[in-house]
N, C-alpha and C positions, 0 to 999 in steps of 0.2 A: 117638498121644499126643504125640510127637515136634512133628507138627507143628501140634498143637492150643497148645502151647506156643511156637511160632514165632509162631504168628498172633496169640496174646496180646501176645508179646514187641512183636510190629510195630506193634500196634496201641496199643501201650503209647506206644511212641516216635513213633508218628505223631501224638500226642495231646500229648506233650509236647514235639514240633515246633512245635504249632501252639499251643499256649500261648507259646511261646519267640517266635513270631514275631508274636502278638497284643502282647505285652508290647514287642516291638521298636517294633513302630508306634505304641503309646503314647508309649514314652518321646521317637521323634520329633513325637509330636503336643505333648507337653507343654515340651520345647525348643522348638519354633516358640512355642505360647504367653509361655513366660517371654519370649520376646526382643521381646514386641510389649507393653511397657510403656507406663505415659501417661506422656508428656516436656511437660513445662510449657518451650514457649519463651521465652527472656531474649534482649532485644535494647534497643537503644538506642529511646527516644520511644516505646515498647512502649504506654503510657497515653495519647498523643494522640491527639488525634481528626483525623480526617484536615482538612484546609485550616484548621488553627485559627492563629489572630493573639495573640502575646504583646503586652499593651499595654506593659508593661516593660521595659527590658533591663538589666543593670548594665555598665556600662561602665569599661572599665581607668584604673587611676591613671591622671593624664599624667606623670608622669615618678617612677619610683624615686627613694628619695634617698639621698645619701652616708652609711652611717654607719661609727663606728668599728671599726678590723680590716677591712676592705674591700680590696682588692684593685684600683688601678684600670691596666687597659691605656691606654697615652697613645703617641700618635704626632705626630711635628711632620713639614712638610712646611712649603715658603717657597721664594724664589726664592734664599735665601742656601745653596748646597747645601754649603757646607762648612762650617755653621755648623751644620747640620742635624744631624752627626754628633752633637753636644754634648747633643744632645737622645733620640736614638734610638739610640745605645750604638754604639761601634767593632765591638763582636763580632759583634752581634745580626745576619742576613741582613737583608735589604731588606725592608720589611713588616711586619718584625715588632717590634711597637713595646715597647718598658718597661715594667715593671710599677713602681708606685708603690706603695707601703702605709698606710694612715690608720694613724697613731700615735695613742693613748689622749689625747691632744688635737685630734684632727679635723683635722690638717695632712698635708700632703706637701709632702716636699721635692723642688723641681723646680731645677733649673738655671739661674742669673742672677737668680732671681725668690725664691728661698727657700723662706721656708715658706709655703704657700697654703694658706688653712683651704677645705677643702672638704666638714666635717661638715654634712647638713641640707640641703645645694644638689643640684640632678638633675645629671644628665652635662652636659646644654645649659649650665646655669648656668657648670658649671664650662669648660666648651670656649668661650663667648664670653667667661668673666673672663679666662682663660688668652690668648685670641688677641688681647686687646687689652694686657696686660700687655706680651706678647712683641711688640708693636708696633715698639719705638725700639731692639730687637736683631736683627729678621729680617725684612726682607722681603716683606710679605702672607701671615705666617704662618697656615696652617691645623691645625687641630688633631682626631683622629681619640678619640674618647676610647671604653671602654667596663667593664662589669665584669668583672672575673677571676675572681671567685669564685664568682658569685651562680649556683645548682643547684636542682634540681628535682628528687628521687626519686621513683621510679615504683618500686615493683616489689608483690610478690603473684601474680595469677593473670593476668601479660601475658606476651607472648610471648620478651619479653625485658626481664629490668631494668635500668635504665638510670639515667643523671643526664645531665637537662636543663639546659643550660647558657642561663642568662638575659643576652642583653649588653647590653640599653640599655632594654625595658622590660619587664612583666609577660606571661607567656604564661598563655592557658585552657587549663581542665583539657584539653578534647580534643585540645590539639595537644603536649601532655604525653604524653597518651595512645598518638597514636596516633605519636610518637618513641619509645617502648616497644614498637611494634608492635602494637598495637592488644590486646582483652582475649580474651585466650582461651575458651574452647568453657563452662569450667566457673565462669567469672567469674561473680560475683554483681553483677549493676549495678544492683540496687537498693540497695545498702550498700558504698558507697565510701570511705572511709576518706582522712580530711586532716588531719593532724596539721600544727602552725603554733605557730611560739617565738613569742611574744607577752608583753613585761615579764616575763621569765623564768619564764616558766609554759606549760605544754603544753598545746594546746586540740585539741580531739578534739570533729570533726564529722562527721556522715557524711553522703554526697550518695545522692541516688536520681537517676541515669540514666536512668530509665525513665518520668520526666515531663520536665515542663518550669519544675519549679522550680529546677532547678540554671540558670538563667540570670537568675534573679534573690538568688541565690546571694551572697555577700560573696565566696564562695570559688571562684566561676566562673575569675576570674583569681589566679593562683598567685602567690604571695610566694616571696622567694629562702629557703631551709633550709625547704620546705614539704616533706612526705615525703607520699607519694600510696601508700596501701596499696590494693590490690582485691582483697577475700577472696572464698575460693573455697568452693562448692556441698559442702561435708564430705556433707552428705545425698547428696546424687547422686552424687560420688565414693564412696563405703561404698554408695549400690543396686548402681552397675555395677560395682563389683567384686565384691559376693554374687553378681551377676547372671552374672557370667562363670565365677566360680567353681562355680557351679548350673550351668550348663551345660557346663562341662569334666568335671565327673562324671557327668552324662546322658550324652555323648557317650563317657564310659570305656566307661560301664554296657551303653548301647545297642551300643559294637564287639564288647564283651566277649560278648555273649549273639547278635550275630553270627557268631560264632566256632563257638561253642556251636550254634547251627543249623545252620552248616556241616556242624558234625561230626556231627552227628545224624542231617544228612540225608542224610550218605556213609555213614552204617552200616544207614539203613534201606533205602537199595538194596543 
């Protein structure tokens, strides 16, 4: 009787051995599945077609132009070097040139020369009115001129956000881009986001990177206070975190009922 009861017993546990270890290799079969998702790739020209020709291009302002509250860096250099001080500050180390400010009348004040309206004019304008002004005080004065303030924000889903600093003309969105380090893994590049002060209003465009409309674009070349957002994949970020979370609990489940066969299977010897 004894051991007609033993052989049941055994065969009880060998039975729910081997369910325990049917249910193991499921649950690894079914984590292998979950992690072989379909991934839709995003990438840059994703929609062109291979050797295609834009008949268009848009091509950058030629010159920024000065406006009010502006910031401008200016440097003089001439053969008169001790006159040069006058111009490029006693303190300031070697190179490093001045800053000027446009006052709410489109002027700066310069040295010998006064007030110089420089509202409306590019840098060039103002760097050859300046070096012939400074004529009959310096020496074949040259003049270094650029802006101080003028920025580009990048940030959202790049590697690092950043402000691009613009010094004499407009830069394109990719070289914005890729001074942010280019877009990360979960970047959406078909919905790029550029936000632009325009007669005090905020205009809100979005670009598709993933053709090749963005180069006939108004907004291919970036304006100073342009804020550059790249919003990120919320879908895809929320699968692959279910997705890891699904599988951190398979992977509890399936140790846990390894455990479980271990020990079943030291009591059935």
């Amino acid at each position: 009787m004894t051991k007609f009861i033993y052989a049941d017993c055994s065969y009880k546990l060998k039975k729910t051995s081997f369910l325990v270890r049917c249910f193991s290799i499921s649950l690894l079969v079914v984590t292998l599945f979950s992690s072989c998702g379909i991934i839709k790739n995003s990438y840059y020209f994703k929609e062109v077609k291979r050797d295609t020709t834009i008949s268009s291009l848009v091509t950058p302002s030629i010159d920024l132009k000065i406006q009010k509250k502006d910031l401008l860096a200016i440097g003089v250099t001439s053969f008169n070097k001790e006159d040069d001080i006058f111009y490029n500050g006693e303190v300031l180390p070697p190179g490093v040139p001045l800053t000027y400010s446009v006052d709410s009348n489109g002027n700066i004040q310069f040295h010998r020369l006064g007030l110089v309206k420089v509202e409306g004019k590019s840098l060039s304008e103002v760097k050859t009115e300046l070096e012939s002004e400074l004529q009959p005080y310096l020496k074949d004065p040259i003049i270094k001129i650029a802006f101080a303030n003028h920025k580009i924000t990048v940030f959202g889903s790049v590697a690092h956000a950043t402000a691009v600093n613009i010094v004499d003309q407009p830069i394109s969105l990719f070289d914005a881009l890729v001074q942010a380090g280019d877009l990360t893994a979960d970047a959406v590049r078909r919905d790029v986001l550029i936000i632009r002060d325009s007669a005090n209003k905020k205009q809100f465009t979005h670009i598709n990177l993933e053709n090749t409309s963005v180069f006939n674009s108004q907004y291919y070349y970036l304006q100073p206070n342009d804020l550059v957002y790249v919003r990120p994949n919320i879908e895809k970020t929320e699968r692959d975190a279910k997705l890891q979370r699904t599988q951190q609990v398979i992977t509890m489940t399936a140790g846990t009922l390894s455990i479980i066969l271990f020990v079943l299977d030291r009591v059935i010897k």
